[in-house]
Steps between C-alpha positions, in 0.01 A plus 500: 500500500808533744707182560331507869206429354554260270661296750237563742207421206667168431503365825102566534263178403173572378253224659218504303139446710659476804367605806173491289379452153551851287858578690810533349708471856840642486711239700801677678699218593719436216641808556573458888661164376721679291802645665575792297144600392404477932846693515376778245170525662621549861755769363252725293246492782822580776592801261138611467529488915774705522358765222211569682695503826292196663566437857278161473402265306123351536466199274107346434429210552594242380721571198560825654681327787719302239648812315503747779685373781856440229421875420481649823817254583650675200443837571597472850124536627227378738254290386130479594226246397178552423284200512144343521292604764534232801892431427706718709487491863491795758355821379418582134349773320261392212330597167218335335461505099301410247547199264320371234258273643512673832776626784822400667713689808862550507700577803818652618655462863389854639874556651716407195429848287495839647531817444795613348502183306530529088360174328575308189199288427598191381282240304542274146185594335282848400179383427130679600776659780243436798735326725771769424267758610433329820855478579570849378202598762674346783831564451337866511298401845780401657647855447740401239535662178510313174824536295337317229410155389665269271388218318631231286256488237181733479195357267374841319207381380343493874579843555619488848756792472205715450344366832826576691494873401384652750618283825837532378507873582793574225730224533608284229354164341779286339426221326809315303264360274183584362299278296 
């Protein structure tokens, strides 16, 4: 294990049955309290932004929103929400997934990604990988191209690289840890 991740692994608080019974949740924000893990974060994602040659960063929300816009301050790039359907004003492109117990809808402002655009996809966890492959399917709408995604921490057990395959068309998956 690489210092990075150490550091990063300590600062993450396993909440046992939280949001429900049977869930080990994987609470984030003793790491975003700590100066130099938040620090180490932002910097690995800003480098993985600049490998790939990112022009923007999208960030999911909500967590997404919290680690993306220091990278894309970082690295010198634009940043771009992505949010629950009904939250951004003006026009928005939008893609529908499948949870669970059912669906949700994610939306991008239609104007903010275009072509030409490369994207770093921004969010803290990997899990089953559907709302990364929503936001991987818009950023592609939109006529933007994916430079790859980047996550925090990405729960193997769930499998979601495998669903992410395909939409990513080629670009890379990085996850700084994997558990």
């Amino acid at each position: 294990m690489t210092d990075i991740e150490e550091l990063l692994l300590s600062r993450i608080r396993d909440v046992a049955d939280y949001p429900e019974p049977g869930v080990m949740f994987k609470d984030i924000t003793p790491l975003l309290a700590d100066p130099a893990a938040f620090t180490a974060l932002t910097d690995a994602f800003a480098e993985i932004a600049e490998r790939t040659a990112a022009t923007k960063v999208v960030g999911l929300e909500a967590r997404g929103f919290i680690l993306g816009a220091p990278v894309a301050v970082r690295a010198g790039l634009g940043f771009v929400p992505v949010r629950k359907a009904g939250k951004l004003p003006g026009a928005t492109l939008s893609q529908a997934y499948d949870l669970e117990y059912g669906s949700a809808e994610i939306e991008v402002h239609a104007e903010d990604l275009c072509s030409g655009d490369r994207v770093l996809v921004v969010d803290d966890v990997l899990a089953t990988g559907g709302t990364a492959e929503a936001s991987i399917r818009l950023v592609h709408r939109a006529g933007a191209e994916v430079a790859g995604v980047a996550v925090l921490m990405e729960l193997s057990f769930l499998a979601g690289r495998g669903r992410l395959e395909s939409a990513l068309r080629g670009a890379p998956l990085e996850s700084l840890l994997t558990v």
